[in-house]
DRENMAR-450166 format. One record per residue: residue number from 1; x, y, z of N, C-alpha, C in turn. Coordinates in nm, 4 decimals. Layout:
seq  nX  nY  nZ  caX  caY  caZ  cX  cY  cZ
NUM  X  Y  Z  X  Y  Z  X  Y  Z
...
END
This chain:
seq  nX  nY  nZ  caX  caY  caZ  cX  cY  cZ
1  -23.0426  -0.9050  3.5127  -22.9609  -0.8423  3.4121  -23.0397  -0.8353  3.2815
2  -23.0331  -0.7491  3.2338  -23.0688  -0.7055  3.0925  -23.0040  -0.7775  2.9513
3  -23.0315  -0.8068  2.8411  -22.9444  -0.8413  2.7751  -22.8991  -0.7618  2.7127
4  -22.8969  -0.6516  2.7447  -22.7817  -0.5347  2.7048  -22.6504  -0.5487  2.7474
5  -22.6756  -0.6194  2.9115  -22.5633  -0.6338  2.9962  -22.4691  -0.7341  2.9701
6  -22.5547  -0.8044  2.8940  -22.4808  -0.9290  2.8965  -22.3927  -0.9134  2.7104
7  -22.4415  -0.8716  2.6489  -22.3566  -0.7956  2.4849  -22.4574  -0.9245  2.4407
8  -22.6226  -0.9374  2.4265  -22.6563  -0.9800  2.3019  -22.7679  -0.8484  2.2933
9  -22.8035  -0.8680  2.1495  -22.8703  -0.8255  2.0702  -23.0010  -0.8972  2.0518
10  -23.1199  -0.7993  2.0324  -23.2650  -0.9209  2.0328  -23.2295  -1.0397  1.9804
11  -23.2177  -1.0517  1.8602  -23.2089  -1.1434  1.7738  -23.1373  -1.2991  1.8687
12  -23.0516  -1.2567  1.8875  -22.9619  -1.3203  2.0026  -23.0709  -1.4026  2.1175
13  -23.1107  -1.2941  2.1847  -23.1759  -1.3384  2.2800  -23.3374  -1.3908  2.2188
14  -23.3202  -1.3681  2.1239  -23.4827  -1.4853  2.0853  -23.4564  -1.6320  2.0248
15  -23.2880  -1.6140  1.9686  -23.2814  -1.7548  1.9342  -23.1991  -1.7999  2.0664
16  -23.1516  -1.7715  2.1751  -23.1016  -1.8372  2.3059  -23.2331  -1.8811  2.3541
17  -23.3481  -1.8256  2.3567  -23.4765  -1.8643  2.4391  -23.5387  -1.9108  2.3612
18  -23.5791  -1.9595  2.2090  -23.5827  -2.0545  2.1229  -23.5338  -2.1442  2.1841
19  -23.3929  -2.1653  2.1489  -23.3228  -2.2736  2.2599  -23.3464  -2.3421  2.3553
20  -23.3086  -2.2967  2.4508  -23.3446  -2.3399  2.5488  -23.5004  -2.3916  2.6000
21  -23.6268  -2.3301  2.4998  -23.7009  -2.3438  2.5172  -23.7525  -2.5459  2.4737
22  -23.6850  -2.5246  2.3709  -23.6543  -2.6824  2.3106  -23.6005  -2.7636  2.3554
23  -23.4992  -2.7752  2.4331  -23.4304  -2.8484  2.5169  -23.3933  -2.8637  2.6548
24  -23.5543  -2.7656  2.6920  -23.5851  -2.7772  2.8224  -23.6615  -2.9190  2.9042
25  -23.6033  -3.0036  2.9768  -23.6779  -3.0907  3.0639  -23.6950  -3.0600  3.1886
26  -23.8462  -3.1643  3.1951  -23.9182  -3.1344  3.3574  -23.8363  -3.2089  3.4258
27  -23.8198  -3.1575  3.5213  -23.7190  -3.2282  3.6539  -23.7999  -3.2197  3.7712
28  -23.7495  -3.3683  3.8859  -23.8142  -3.3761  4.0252  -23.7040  -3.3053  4.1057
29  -23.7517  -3.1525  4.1371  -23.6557  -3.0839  4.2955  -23.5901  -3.2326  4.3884
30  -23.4978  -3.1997  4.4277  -23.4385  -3.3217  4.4949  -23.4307  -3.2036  4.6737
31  -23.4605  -3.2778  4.7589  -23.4854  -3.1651  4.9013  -23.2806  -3.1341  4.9170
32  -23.2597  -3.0098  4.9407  -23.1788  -2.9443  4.9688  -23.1536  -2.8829  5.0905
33  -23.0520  -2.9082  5.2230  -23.0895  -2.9204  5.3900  -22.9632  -2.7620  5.4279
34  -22.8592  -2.7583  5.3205  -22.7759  -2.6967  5.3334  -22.8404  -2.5346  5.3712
35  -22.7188  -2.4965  5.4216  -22.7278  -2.3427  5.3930  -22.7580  -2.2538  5.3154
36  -22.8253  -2.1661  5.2798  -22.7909  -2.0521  5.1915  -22.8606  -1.8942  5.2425
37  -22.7800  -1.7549  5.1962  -22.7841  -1.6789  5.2795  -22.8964  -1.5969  5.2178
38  -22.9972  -1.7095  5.1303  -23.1508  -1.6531  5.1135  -23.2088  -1.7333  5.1006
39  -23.3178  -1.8319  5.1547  -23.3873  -1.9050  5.1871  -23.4800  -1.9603  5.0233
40  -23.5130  -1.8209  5.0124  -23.6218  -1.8615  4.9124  -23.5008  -1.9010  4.7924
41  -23.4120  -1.8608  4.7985  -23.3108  -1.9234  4.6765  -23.2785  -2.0900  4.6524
42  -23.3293  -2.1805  4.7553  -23.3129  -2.3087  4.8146  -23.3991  -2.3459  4.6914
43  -23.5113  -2.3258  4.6466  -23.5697  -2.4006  4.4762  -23.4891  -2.3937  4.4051
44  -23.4176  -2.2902  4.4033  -23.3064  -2.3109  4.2132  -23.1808  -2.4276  4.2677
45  -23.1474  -2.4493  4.3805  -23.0263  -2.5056  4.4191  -23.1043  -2.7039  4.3526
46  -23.2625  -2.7033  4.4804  -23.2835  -2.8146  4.4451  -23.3262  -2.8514  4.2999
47  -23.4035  -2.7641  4.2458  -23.4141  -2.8091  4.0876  -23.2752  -2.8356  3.9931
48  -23.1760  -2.7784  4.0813  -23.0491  -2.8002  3.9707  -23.0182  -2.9568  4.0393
49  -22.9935  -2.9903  4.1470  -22.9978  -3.0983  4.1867  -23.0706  -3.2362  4.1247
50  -23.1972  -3.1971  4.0997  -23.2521  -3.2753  4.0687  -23.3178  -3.2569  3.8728
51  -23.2182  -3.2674  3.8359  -23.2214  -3.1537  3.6661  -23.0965  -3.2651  3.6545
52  -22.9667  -3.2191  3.7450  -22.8460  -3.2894  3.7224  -22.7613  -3.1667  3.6654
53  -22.7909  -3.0526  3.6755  -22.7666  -2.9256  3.6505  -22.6253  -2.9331  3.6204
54  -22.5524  -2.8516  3.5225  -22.4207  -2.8269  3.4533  -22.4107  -2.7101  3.5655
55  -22.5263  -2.6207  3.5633  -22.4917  -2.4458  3.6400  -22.6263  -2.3550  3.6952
56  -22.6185  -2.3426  3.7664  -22.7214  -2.2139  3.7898  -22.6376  -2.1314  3.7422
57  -22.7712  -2.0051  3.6594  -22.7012  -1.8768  3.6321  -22.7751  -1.8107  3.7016
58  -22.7145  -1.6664  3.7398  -22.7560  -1.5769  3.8445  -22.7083  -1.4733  3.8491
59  -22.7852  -1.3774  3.8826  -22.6887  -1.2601  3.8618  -22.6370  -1.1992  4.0335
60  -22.6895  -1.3250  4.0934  -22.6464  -1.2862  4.2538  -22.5430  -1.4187  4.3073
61  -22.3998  -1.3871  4.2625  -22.3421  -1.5286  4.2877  -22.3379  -1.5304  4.4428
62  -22.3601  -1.4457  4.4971  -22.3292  -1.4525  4.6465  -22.4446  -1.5431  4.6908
63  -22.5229  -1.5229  4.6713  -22.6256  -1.6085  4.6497  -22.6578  -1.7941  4.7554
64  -22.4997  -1.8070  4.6530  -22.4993  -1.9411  4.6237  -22.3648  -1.9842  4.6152
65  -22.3364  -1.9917  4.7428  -22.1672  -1.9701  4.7947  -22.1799  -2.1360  4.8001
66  -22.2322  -2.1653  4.8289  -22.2358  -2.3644  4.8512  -22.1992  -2.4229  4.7128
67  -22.2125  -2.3590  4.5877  -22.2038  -2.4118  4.4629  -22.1000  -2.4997  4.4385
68  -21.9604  -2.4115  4.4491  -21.8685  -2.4115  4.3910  -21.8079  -2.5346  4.4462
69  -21.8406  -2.5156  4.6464  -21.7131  -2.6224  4.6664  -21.8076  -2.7377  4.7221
70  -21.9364  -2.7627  4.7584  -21.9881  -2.8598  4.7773  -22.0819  -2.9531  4.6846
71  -22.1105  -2.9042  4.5757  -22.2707  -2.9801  4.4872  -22.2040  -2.9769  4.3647
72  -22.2626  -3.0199  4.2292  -22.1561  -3.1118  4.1737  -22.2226  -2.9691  4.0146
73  -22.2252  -2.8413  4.0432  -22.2624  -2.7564  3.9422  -22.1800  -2.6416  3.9400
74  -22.1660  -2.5731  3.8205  -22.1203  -2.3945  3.8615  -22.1932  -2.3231  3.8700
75  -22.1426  -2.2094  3.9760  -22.2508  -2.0924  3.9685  -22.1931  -2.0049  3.8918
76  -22.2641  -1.9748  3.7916  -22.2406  -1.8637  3.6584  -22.2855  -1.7875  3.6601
77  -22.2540  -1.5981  3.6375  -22.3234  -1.4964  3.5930  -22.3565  -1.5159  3.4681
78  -22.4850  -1.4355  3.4426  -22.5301  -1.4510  3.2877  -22.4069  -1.3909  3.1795
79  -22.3237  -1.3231  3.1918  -22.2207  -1.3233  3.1397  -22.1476  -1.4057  3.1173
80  -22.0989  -1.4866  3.2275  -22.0307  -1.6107  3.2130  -22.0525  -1.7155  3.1075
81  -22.2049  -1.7397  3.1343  -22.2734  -1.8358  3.0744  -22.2833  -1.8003  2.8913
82  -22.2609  -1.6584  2.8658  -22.2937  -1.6241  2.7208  -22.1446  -1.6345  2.6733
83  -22.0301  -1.5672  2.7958  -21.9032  -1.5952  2.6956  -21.8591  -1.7552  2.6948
84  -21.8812  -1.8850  2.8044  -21.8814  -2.0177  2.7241  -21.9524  -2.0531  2.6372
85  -22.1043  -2.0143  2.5932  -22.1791  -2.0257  2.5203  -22.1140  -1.9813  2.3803
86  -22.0692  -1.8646  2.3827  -21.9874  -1.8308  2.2646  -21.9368  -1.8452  2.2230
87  -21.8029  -1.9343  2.2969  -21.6548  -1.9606  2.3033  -21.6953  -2.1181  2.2227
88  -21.7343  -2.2055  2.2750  -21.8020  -2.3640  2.2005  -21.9876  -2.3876  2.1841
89  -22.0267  -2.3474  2.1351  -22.2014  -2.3337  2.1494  -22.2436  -2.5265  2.2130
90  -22.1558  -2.5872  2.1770  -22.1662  -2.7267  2.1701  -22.1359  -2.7611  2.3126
91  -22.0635  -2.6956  2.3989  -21.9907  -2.7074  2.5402  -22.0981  -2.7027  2.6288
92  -22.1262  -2.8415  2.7071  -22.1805  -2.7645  2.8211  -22.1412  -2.6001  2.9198
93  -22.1643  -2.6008  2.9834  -22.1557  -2.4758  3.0425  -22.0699  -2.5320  3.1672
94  -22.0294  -2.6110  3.2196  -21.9086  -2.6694  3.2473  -21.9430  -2.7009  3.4481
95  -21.8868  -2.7979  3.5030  -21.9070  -2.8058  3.6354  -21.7837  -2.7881  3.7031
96  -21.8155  -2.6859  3.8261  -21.7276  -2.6259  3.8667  -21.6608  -2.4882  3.8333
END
């Protein structure tokens, strides 16, 4: 997704990736045995695992059908993630 799609503006999206860029930590992948209905998608599941992940965002929730009702994260569209982001900037991005 574009950040057109999502309703920010550059400015927006240079201080979100500012952000995040700052309060990014290295994490150990934790191995992940489950299902998913794209293989190579199995790194973002285990790095959130092993991160302790609030959410994967994605713009393919189908993706990542295991999210919701088995592993302890939400799966968020980048939309999602900008209107909680908006709604409390202070809020995690929420589990479940």
């Amino acid at each position: 997704m574009t950040s057109r799609q999502v309703g920010f503006d550059p400015a927006e999206r240079t201080s979100l990736l500012n952000t995040l860029c700052a309060i990014a930590t290295q994490v150990i992948a934790v191995p992940f045995r489950g299902p998913l209905p794209d293989p190579e998608d199995r790194m973002f599941v285990e790095v959130a695992l092993g991160g302790r992940a609030d959410a994967i965002i994605t713009g393919n929730v189908k993706h990542f059908p295991i999210g919701r009702a088995r592993l302890d994260f939400a799966i968020l569209t980048p939309r999602q993630c900008v209107e909680r982001l908006r709604s409390d900037p202070r809020r995690p991005t929420g589990r479940g």
